[in-house]
C-alpha positions in Angstrom: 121.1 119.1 118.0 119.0 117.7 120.7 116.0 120.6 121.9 114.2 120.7 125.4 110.8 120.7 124.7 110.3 124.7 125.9 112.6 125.1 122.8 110.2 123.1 120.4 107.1 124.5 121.3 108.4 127.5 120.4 109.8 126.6 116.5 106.9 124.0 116.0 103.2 125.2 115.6 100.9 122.6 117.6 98.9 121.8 114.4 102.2 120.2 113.0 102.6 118.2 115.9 101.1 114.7 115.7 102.6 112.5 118.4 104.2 114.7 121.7 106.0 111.7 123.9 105.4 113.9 126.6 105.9 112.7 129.8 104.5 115.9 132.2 107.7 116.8 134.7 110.0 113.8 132.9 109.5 115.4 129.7 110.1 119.2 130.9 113.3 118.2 132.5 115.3 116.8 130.2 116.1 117.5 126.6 114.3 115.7 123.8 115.1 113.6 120.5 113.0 115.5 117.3 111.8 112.4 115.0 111.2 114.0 111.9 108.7 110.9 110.1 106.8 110.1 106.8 105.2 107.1 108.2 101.9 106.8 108.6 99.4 106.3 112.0 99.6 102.9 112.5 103.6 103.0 112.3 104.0 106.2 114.7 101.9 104.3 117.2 103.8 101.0 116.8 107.7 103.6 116.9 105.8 105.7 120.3 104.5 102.1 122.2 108.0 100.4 121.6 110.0 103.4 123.0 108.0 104.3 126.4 108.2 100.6 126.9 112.1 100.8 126.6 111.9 103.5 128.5 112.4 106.6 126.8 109.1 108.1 127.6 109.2 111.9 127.0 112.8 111.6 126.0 111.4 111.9 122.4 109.0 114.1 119.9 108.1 112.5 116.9 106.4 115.1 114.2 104.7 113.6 111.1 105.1 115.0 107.7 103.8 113.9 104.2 106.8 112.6 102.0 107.3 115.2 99.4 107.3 117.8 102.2 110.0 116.0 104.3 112.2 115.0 101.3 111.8 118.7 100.2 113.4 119.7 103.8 116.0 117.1 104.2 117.4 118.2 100.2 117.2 121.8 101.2 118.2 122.0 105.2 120.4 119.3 105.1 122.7 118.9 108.4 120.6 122.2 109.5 117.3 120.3 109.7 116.0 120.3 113.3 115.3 116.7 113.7 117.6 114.4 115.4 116.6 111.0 113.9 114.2 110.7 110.4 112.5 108.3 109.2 111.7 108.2 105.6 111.2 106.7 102.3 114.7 105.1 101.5 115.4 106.8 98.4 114.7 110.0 99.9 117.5 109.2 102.5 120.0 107.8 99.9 119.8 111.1 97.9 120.3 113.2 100.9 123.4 111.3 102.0 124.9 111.8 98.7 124.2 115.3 98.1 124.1 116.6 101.5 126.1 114.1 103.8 124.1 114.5 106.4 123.4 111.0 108.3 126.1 109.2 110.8 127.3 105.8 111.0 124.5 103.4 113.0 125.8 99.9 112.0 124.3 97.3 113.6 124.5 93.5 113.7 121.3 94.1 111.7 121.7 91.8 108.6 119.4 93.8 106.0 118.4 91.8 102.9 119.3 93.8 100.1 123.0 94.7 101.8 122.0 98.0 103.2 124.1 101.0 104.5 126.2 101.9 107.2 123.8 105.6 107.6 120.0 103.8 107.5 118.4 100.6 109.1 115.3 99.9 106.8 112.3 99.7 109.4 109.4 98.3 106.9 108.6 97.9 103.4 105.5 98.3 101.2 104.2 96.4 97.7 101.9 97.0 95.2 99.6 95.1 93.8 95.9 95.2 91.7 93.0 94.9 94.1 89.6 93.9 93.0 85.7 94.7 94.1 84.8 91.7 93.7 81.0 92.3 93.9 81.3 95.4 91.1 83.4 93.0 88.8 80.0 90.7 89.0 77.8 93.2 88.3 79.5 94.6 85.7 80.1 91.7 83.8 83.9 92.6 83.6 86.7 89.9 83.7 89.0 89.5 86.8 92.3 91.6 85.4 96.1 89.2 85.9 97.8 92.3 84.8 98.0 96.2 84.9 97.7 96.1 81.2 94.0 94.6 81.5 93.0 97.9 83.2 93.3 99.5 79.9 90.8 97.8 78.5 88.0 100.0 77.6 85.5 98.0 79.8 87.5 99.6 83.1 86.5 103.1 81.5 86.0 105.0 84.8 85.8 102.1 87.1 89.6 102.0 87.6 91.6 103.5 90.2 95.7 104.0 91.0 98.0 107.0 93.1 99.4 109.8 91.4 103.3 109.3 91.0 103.4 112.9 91.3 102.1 112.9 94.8 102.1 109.6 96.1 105.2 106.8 96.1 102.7 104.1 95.9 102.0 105.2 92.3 105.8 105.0 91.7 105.7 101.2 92.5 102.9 101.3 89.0 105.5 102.7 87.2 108.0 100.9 88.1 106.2 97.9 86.7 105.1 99.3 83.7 108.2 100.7 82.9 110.5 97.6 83.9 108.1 95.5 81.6 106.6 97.1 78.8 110.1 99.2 78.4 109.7 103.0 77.8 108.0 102.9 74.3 105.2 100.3 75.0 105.1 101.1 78.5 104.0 105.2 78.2 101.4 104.1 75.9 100.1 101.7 78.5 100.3 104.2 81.0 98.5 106.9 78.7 95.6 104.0 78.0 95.6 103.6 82.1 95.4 107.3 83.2 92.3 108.0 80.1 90.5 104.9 81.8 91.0 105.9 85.7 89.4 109.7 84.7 88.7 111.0 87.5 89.8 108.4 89.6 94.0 108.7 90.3 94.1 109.8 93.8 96.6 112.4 95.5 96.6 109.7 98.1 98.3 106.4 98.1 95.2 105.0 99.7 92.8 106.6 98.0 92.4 103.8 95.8 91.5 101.4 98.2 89.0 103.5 99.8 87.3 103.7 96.2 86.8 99.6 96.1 85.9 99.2 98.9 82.9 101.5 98.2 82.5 99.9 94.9 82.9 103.7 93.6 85.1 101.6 91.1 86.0 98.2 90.2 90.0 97.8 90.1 92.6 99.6 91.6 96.4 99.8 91.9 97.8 100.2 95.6 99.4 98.6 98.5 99.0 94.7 98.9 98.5 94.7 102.7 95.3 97.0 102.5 93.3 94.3 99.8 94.8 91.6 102.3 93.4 93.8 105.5 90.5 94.5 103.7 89.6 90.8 102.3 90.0 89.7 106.0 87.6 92.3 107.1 84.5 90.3 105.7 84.6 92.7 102.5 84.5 91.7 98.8 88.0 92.6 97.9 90.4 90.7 96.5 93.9 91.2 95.6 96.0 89.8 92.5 99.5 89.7 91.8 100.1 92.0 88.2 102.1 89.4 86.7 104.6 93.2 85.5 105.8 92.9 89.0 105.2 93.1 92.9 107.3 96.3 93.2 108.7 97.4 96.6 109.2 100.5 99.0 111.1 100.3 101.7 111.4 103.6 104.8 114.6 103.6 107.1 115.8 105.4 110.0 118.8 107.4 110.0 120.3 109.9 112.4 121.1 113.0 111.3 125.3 114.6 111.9 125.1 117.1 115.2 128.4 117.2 115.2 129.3 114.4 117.8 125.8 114.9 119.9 123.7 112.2 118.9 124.5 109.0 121.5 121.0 109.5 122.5 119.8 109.4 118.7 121.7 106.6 117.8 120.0 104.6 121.2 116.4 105.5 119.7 117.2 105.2 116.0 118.3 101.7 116.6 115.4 100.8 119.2 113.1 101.6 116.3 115.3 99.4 113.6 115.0 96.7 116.2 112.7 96.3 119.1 109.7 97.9 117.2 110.8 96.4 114.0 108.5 93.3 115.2 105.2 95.0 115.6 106.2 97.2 112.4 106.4 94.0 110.6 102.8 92.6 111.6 101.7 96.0 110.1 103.8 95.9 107.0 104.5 92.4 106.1 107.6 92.4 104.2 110.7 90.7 105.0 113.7 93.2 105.3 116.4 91.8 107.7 118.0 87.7 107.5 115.7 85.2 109.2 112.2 87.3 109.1 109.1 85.2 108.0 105.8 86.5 106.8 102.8 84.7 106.0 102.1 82.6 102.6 99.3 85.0 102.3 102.1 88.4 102.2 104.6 86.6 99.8 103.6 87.9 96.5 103.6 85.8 93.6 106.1 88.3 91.5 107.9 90.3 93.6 110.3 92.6 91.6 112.6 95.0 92.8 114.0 98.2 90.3 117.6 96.7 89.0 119.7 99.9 90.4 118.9 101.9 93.5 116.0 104.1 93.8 116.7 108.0 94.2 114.7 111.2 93.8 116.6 111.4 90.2 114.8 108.5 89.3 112.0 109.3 91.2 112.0 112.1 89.0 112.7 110.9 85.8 109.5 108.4 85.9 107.6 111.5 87.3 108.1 112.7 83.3 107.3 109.9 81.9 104.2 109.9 83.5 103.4 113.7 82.9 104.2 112.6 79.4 101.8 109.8 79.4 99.1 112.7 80.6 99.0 114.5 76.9 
C-alpha cells in the first residue's frame, strides 16, 4: 500500500535511500508511491527526470537495491513487500508472479517484441559481448579473440576478465553462450579453461570488467556491449567484438505490485516509466524492446541470441551450478 513519507522515514534507514522525489510541503502532504529498483544510476536518473516532468514530483520514492537482494525480498515478502511499483530484472519478476502472485494487470497498447505479459512492461535491455584493450593486445603480442572460446587460450593467462554469475546477471549472459553453444559437456570445460585464465580477475561486479580494460589491468573481457561502445567513443583504446557463441540478452520491467485494489496511482507511474521515459532509457540502453524502436547500426550486434525458453531464477540457478562446477 501506498506510505506518506513520515511513514517511510521511519521503516527505511537514510543510507538505503538513493533517490527521495521529495518535493518539500508537496511531498509531506500527500502520500507516496515506494519504487523498489535494481537499476542502475544512470536509469534512476532517466525514471526521476521523466516523472517530475509529468508531474509527479514528490508523489514518488524510488529506493535502489542490488539484484540478488531485491529478488531475495520479492521471493520471500511477496504481496507483503513495501514497494508499490518494482522494477527488476525480468526473470526475477516472472518467478515471483508464479510463485507468489503478486503483480496486477498493467496492459498497455505497448507492443513488446518478445510478446510480453499482461503483469510487466520491459523498460530496457542489456547484451553481452567481448571487449578488447586494444593497446594491451599490441603489446602483448596476443591475437584479437572472435569468440569466448579464444579467451581460454593460455596466452590470456591472467589478462582476461568476466562477472561472477553468482553475483552478477551480466556473467549469466556468458553462460548462456557457452552453454547454448558448446552444450553442457564441452561447454563446463570451456568455462573451467575461462575461470583458470581470468585468476584473479572475475569481478563481483557486472562492470568490473570494463573498468579492468580500460586500465589495461587486463586485455579482454566479457561484459555489457554499450560500455566498450561508450567507452570506444570516449577516445579510449577499446574495442568491442561480437562472440560469434551469441549476443545474449537481459531485459528489467516494471510491474506493480497487488494492494488489494489501491494502486491507480501505481499503475499511472509504472506505465509513465514503460512509456514516456522509455525514450531516454533507450539512448542509455540501446536495445530494441517494443514494435517500431530503432537503434543505431553500431548497437545491433552481429549475433544476437536469446535463451530458447524463458529465463527464471530456476534457471538462473541451475547455470549457477554449472558454473560452481566449472570452479573445481
Amino acid at each position: 500500500m501506498k506510505k506518506s513519507t513520515g511513514m517511510m522515514l521511519g521503516t527505511v534507514s537514510a543510507a538505503a535511500i538513493v533517490l527521495a522525489a521529495c518535493g518539500g510541503a508537496e511531498a509531506n502532504s500527500e502520500e507516496q508511491i515506494i519504487i523498489y529498483s535494481n537499476a542502475d544510476d544512470e536509469a534512476i536518473e532517466v525514471m526521476e527526470s521523466t516523472l517530475d516532468d509529468k508531474g509527479y514530483k514528490g508523489k514518488y520514492l524510488i529506493q535502489s537495491f542490488g539484484t540478488s537482494e531485491l529478488g531475495g525480498k520479492m521471493m520471500a515478502e511477496g504481496t507483503d513487500i513495501e514497494a508499490d511499483v518494482v522494477t527488476m530484472a525480468s526473470y526475477f519478476i516472472e518467478s515471483a508472479q508464479t510463485t507468489k502472485s503478486m503483480f496486477v494487470d498493467i496492459s498497455s497498447d505497448l507492443k513488446p517484441l518478445d510478446g510480453g505479459v499482461t503483469y510487466a512492461l520491459p523498460i530496457l535491455g542489456n547484451v553481452g559481448s567481448i571487449f578488447i584493450n586494444t593497446e594491451v593486445l599490441q603489446q602483448k603480442g596476443l591475437p584479437v579473440p572472435q569468440t569466448i572460446k579464444d579467451l581460454t587460450d593460455p596466452a590470456y593467462k591472467d589478462l582476461v576478465s568476466f562477472p561472477n554469475i553468482m553475483d552478477s546477471s551480466t556473467g549469466w549472459l556468458l553462460v548462456q553462450a557457452i552453454i547454448k553453444d558448446y552444450g553442457e559437456q564441452e561447454g563446463q570445460k570451456v568455462l573451467a579453461d575461462l575461470i583458470s585464465n581470468a585468476g584473479p580477475h572475475i569481478e563481483s561486479s557486472g562492470s568490473g570488467p570494463i573498468k579492468k580494460v580500460k586500465t589495461g589491468e587486463v586485455a579482454a573481457g566479457f561484459g555489457l556491449r554499450i560500455q566498450a561502445i561508450d567507452a570506444k567513443n570516449e577516445g579510449l583504446p577499446i574495442d568491442y567484438i561480437d562472440p560469434t557463441e551469441g549476443n545474449f540478452t537481459l531485459t528489467e520491467s516494471v510491474a506493480v505490485v497487488d494492494k488489494e485494489g489501491d494502486e491507480a496511482l501505481a499503475k499511472e507511474i509504472a506505465k509513465v516509466i514503460a512509456t514516456e521515459a522509455r525514450g531516454g532509457l533507450l539512448e542509455q540502453y540501446p536495445v530494441a524492446l517494443y514494435e517500431g524502436e530503432q537503434v543505431k547500426d553500431e548497437h545491433v550486434p552481429a549475433y544476437l541470441k536469446k535463451w530458447d525458453s524463458t529465463l527464471t531464477v530456476d534457471l538462473l540457478e541451475k547455470h549457477q551450478a554449472f558454473f560452481k562446477e566449472a570452479q573445481r
